[in-house]
C-alpha positions as CSV (number, residue, x, y, z in Angstrom):
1,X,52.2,31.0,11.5
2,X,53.5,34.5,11.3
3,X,51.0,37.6,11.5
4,X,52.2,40.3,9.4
5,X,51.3,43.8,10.7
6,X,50.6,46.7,8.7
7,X,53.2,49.7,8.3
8,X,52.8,51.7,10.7
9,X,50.7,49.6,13.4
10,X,51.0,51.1,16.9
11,X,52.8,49.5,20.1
12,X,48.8,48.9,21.4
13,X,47.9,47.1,18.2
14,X,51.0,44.8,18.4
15,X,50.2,43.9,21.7
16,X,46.6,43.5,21.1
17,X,48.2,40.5,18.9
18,X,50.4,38.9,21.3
19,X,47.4,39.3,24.2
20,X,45.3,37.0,21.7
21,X,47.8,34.6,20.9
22,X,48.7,33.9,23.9
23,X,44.7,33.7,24.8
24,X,44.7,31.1,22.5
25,X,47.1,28.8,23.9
26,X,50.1,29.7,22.3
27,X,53.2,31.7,22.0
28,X,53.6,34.7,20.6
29,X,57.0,36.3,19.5
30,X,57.2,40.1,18.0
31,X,59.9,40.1,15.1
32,X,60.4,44.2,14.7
33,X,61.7,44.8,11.1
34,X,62.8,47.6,9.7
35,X,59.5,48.4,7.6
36,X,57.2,46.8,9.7
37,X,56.4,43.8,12.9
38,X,55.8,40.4,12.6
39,X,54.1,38.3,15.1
40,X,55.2,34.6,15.0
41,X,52.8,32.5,16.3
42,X,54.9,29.2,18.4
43,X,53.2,25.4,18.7
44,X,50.4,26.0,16.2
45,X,48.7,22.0,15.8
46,X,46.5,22.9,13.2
47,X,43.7,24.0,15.2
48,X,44.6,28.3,15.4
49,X,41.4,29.8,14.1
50,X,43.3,32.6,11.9
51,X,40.1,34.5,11.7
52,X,40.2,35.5,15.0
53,X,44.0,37.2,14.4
54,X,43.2,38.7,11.1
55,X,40.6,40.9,12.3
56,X,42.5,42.6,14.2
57,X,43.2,46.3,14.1
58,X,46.7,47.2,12.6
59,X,46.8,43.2,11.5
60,X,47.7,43.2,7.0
61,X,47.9,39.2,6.4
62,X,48.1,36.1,7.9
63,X,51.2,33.7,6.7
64,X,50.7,29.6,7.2
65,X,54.4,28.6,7.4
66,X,53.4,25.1,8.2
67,X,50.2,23.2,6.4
68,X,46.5,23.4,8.3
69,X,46.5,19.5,7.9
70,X,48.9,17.5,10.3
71,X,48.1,13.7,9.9
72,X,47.6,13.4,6.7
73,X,51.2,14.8,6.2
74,X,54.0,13.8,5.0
75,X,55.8,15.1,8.1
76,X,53.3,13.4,10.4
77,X,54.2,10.3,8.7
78,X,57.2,9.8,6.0
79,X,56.1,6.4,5.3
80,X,53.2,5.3,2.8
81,X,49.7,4.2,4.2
82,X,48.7,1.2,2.7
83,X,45.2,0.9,3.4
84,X,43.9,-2.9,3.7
85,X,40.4,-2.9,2.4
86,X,39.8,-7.1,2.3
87,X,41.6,-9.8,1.2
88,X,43.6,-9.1,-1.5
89,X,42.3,-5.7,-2.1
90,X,45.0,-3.1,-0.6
91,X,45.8,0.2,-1.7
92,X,49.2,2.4,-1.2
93,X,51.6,-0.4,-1.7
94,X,53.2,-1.4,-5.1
95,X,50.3,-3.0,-6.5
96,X,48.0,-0.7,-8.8
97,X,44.1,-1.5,-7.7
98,X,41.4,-1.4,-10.7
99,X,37.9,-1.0,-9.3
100,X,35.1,-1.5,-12.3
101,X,31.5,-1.0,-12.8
102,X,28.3,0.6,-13.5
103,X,27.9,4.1,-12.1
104,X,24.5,3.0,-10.5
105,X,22.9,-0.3,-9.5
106,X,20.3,-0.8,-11.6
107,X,18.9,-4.6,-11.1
108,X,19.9,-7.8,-10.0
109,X,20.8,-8.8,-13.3
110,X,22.6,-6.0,-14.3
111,X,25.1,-6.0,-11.0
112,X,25.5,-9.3,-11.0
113,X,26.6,-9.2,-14.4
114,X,28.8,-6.2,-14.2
115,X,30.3,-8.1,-11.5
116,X,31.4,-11.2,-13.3
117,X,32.5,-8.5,-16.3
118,X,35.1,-7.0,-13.7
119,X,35.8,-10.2,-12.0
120,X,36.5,-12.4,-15.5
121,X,38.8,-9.0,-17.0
122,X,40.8,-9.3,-14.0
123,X,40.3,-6.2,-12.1
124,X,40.3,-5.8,-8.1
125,X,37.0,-4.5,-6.8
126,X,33.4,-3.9,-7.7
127,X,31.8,-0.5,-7.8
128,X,28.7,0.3,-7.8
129,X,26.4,3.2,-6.7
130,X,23.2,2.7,-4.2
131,X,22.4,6.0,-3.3
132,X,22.9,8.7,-5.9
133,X,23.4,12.3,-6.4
134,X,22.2,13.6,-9.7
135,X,22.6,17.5,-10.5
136,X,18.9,17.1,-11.6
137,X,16.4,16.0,-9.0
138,X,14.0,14.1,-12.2
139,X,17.5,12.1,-12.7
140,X,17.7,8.1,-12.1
141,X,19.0,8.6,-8.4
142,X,19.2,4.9,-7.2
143,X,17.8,2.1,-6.2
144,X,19.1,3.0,-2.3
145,X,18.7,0.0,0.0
146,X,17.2,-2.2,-2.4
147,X,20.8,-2.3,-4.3
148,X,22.8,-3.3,-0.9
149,X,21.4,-6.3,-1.2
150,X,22.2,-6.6,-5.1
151,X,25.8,-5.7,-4.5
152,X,26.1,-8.2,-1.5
153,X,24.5,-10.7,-3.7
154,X,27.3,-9.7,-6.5
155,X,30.1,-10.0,-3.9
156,X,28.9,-13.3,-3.2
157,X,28.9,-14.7,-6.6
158,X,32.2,-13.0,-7.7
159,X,33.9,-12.5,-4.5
160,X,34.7,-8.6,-5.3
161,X,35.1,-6.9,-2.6
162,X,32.7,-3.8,-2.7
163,X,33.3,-0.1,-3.1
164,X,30.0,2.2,-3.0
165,X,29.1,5.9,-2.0
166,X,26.8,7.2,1.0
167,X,25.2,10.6,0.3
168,X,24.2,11.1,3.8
169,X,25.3,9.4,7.8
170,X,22.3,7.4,7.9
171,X,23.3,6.1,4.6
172,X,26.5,5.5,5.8
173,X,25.8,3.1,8.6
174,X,23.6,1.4,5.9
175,X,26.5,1.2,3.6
176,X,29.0,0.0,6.1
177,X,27.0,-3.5,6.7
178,X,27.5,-4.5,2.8
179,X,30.1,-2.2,1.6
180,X,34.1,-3.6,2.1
181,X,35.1,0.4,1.4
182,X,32.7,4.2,1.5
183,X,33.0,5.8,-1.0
184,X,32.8,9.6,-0.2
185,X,31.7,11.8,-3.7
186,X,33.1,14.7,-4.7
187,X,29.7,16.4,-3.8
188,X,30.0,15.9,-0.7
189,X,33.8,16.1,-0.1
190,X,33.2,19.3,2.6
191,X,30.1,17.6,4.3
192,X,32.0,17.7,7.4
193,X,29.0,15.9,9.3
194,X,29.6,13.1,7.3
195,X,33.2,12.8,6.9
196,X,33.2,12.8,11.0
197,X,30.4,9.7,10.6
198,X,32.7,7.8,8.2
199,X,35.5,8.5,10.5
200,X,33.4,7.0,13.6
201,X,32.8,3.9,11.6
202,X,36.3,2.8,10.8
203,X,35.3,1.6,7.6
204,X,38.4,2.5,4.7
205,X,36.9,5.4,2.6
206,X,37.2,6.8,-0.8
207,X,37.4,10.1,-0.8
208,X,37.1,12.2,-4.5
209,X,37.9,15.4,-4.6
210,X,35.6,18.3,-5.2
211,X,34.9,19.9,-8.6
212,X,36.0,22.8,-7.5
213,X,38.6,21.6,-4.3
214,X,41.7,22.3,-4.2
215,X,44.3,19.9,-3.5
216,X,44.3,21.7,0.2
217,X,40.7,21.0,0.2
218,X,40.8,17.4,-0.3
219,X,43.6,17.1,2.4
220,X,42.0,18.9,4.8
221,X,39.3,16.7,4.6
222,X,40.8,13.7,4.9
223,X,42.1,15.4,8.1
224,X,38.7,15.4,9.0
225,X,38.5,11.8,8.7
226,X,41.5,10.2,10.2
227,X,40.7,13.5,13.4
228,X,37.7,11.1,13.8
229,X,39.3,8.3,14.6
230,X,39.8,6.3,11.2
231,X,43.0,6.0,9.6
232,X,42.1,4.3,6.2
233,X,41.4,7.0,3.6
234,X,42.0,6.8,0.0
235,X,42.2,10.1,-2.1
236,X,40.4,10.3,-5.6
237,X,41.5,12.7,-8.4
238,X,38.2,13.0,-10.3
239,X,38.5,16.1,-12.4
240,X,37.6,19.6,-11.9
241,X,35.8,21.5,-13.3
242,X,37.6,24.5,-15.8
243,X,37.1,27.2,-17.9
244,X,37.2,24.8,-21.3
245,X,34.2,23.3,-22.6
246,X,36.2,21.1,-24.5
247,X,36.0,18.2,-21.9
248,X,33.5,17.3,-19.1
249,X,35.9,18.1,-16.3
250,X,39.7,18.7,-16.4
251,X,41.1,15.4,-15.0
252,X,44.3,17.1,-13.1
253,X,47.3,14.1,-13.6
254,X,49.7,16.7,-11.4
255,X,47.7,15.9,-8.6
256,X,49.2,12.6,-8.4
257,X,52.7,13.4,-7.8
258,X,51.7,16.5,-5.5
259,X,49.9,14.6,-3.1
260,X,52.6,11.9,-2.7
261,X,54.9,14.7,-1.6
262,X,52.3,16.3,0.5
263,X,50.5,13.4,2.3
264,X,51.1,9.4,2.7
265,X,47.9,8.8,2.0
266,X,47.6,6.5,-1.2
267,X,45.6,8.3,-4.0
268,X,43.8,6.9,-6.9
269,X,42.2,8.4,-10.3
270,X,38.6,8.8,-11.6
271,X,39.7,9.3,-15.6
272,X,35.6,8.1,-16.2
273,X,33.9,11.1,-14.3
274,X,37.4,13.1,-14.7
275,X,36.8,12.6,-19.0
276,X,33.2,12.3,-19.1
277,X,33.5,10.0,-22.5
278,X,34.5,6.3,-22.7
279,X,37.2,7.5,-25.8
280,X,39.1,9.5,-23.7
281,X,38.7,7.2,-20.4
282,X,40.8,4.9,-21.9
283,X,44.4,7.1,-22.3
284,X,43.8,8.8,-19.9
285,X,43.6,5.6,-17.4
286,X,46.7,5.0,-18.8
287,X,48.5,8.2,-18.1
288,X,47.2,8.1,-14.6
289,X,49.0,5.0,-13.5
290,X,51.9,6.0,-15.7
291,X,51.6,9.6,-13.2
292,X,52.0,6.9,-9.8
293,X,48.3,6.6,-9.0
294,X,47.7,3.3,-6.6
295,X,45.0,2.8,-8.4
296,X,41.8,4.1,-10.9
297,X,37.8,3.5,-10.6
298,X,36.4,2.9,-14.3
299,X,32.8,2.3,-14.9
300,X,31.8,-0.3,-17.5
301,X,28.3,-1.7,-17.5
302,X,27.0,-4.9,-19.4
303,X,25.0,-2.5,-22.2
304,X,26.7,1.1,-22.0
305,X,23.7,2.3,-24.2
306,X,20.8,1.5,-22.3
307,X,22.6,2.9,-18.8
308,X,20.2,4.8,-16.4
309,X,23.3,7.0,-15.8
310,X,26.5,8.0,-17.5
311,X,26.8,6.1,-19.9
312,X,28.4,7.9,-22.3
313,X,31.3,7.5,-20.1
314,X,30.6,3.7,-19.7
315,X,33.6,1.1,-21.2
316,X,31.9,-1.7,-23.0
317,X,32.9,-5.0,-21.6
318,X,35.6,-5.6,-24.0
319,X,36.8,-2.3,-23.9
320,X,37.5,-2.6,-19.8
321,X,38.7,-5.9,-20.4
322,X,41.5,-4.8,-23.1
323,X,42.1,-1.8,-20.5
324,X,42.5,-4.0,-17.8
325,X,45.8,-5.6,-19.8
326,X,46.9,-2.8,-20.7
327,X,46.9,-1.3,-17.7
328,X,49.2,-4.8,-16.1
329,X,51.6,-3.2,-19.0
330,X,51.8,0.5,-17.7
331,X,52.2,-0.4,-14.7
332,X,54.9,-3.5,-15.2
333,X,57.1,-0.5,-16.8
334,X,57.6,1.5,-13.8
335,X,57.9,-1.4,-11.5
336,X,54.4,-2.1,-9.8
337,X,51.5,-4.6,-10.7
338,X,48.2,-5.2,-11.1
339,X,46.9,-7.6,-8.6
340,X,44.8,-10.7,-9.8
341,X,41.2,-10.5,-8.8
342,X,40.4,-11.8,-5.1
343,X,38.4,-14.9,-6.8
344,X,41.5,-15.5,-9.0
345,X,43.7,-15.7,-5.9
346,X,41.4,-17.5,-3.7
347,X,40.6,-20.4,-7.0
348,X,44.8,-20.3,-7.7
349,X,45.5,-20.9,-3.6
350,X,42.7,-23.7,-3.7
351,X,44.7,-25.7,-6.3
352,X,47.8,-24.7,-5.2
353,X,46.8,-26.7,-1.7
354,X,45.3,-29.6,-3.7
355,X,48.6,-29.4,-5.8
């Protein structure tokens, strides 16, 4: 970090700098230029507190020459994360993971038959929400623990692992007894409290980005996260939100390849809430794994019209199963694959060890 000082800033100011830096922990190195000083600021891990510096008489900006985040780097570590959710459900590797279903739990029925939807088109995992966050508080906002039990009872009939999203830590812990993977919403992507409580658990989470989070944002709270102990994060691209009423959100593709440069975590796109309409859900699906994603999260419910929530962005049943094929295609053509479902794998092993 280097501490640019302003023209002109006394011998007394300078050294005010260095005495804090050096307060803090680190060292502190004066660069005298011919205009002005710079203070360079040696062994910064990511926790220097800036503020403290920039308030500083004589002080004009501060300069981050190295990212706030450290392990979700790149640096920290060159090499992908492949985060192993259950069996047969991994994402970072070369497969491309499709996780399908209704935005919330609505009944027994309606779960369970999502599930077999997602399981018989040949996607990965089941999602599902429990608990959720409506911008208006007269909104359908769940079913909350009642639909744990309706998922687990899905994941028993279909053998999809599960994927669903905890608003709050006692939610969490609730979560974590059904759930194979926490899903973290993009409303609560800076809840700090609860990105420490996922990171306790250990449980792999799905973290979405903010509507209005920069990629910076979203890494630096995964950083949050794996700080807490838990390795196994997955980043979501789910839109943001922009000046163009056009679409619901602005689904940002050049996210993709930015935070495979910037981070080995694995990151997956949300072209459902990212669209906010099942006719542009579908290309832009497509686009995303053509981008590199390791994966998307599509809702698709049994009746789309009759959907307590989003359904306007809800693929019919034949509409996620013809995206589910093409999807294999995009992602044969750059040299990855969609995985079979967990229940196709297990029922192919069984006959393969009848034979």
């Amino acid at each position: 970090m280097l501490v640019v000082m302003q023209h002109g800033a006394t011998a007394k100011e300078i050294d005010r700098v260095v005495s804090v830096i050096k307060e803090m922990g680190y060292e502190a190195r004066p660069m005298p230029g011919a205009q002005r000083t710079a203070v360079g600021l040696v062994g910064n891990d990511g926790r220097v507190d800036a503020s403290r510096i920039e308030a500083l008489p004589g002080v004009a900006s501060i300069i981050h020459v190295t990212q706030q985040y450290k392990q979700v780097s790149r640096e920290w570590r060159p090499e992908n994360t492949i985060v192993d959710v259950a069996p047969g459900f991994s994402v970072g590797g070369s497969d491309v993971v499709i996780i399908g279903g209704p935005c919330s739990v609505e009944s027994e029925e309606q779960i369970v038959r999502a599930a077999k939807i997602v399981r018989d088109a040949g996607a990965t995992a089941l999602r599902g929400g429990a608990f959720k966050p409506r911008s208006s508080p007269y909104s359908f906002q769940g079913l909350g623990k009642e639909a744990l039990g309706y998922l687990a009872l899905a994941k028993c009939e279909t053998g999809l692992p599960i994927v669903t999203e905890a608003m709050d830590e006692e939610g969490a812990h609730l979560i974590a007894e059904v759930a194979d993977c926490i899903q973290i919403g993009a409303r609560n992507m800076q809840n700090y409290s609860l990105l420490k409580t996922v990171g306790k658990i250990g449980k792999p989470v799905l973290l979405k980005r903010g509507m209005a989070a920069t990629i910076n944002d979203l890494l630096l709270s995964a950083e949050y996260i794996i700080a807490a102990g838990n390795p196994n994060v997955i980043l979501c691209e789910r839109g943001v939100r922009s000046f163009d009423p056009a679409a619901r959100n602005m689904l940002d593709l050049t996210a993709i390849p930015i935070v495979h440069r910037l981070s080995h975590l694995p990151i997956i796109a949300d072209p459902s809430h990212g669209t906010g309409l099942r006719d542009k859900v579908l290309p832009m699906a497509r686009a995303a794994v053509a981008a590199g994603a390791d994966g998307v999260i599509i809702e698709v419910h049994p009746e789309p019209d009759r959907a307590l929530s989003d359904g306007a962005q809800s693929l019919y049943p034949d509409q996620f199963g013809a995206l589910v094929k093409e999807l294999r295609a995009v992602a044969a053509a750059i040299g990855r694959e969609v995985p079979p479902t967990p229940w196709a794998a297990a029922h192919r092993n069984r006959a393969v060890s009848l034979g």
